[in-house]
N, C-alpha and C positions, 0 to 999 in steps of 0.2 A: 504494500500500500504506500501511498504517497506520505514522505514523511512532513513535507509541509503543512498537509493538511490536517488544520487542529479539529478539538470536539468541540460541538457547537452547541452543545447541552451543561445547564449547568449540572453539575457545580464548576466544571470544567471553565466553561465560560458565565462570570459571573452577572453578566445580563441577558437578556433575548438578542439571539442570532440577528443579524438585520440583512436586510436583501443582500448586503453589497458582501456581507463576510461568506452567505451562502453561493454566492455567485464566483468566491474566488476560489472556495471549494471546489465547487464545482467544474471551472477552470482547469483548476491541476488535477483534477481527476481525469476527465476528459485528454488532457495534456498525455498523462499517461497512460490510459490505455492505448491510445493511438499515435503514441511513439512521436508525434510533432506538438514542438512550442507554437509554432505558428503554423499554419496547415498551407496548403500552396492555396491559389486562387481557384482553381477547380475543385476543392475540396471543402471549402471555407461557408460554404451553405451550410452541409450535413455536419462539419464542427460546431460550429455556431449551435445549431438545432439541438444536436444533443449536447451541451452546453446548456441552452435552455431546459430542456427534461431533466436533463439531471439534476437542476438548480428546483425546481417546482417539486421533484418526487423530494427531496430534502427539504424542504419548506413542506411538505405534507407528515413526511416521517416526525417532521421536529413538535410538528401542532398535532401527534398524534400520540405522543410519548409522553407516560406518568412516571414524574419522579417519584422515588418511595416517598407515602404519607401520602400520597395524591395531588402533587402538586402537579402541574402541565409543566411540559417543558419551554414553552410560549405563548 
């Protein structure tokens, strides 16, 4: 896994995720499975794109997650 990327859950992170932390996640996730920092110009749609999904399933996973005692993660 990418070691850049942090947890976006407390207690790890001590406030709510915000678009742009989940977005950079998401980034170097993307980044990494597909082996480019920057992806060429023909390729730069379907980067992008899944970029976006994976940035939205994270933003779903995060407002879906109970911290023990019940607290939401978001």
């Amino acid at each position: 896994m990418c070691r850049s990327i942090k947890t976006l859950r407390p207690p790890a992170l001590p406030e709510e995720a915000t678009e742009e932390d989940i977005r950079a996640a998401a980034l170097q996730f993307v980044r990494k499975v597909s082996g480019f920092r920057a992806p060429a110009a023909h390729n730069r749609e379907v980067f992008d794109r899944a970029v976006d999904e994976v940035a939205e399933a994270t933003a779903r996973l995060l407002d879906g997650l109970e911290i023990r005692g019940g607290a939401r993660a978001s």
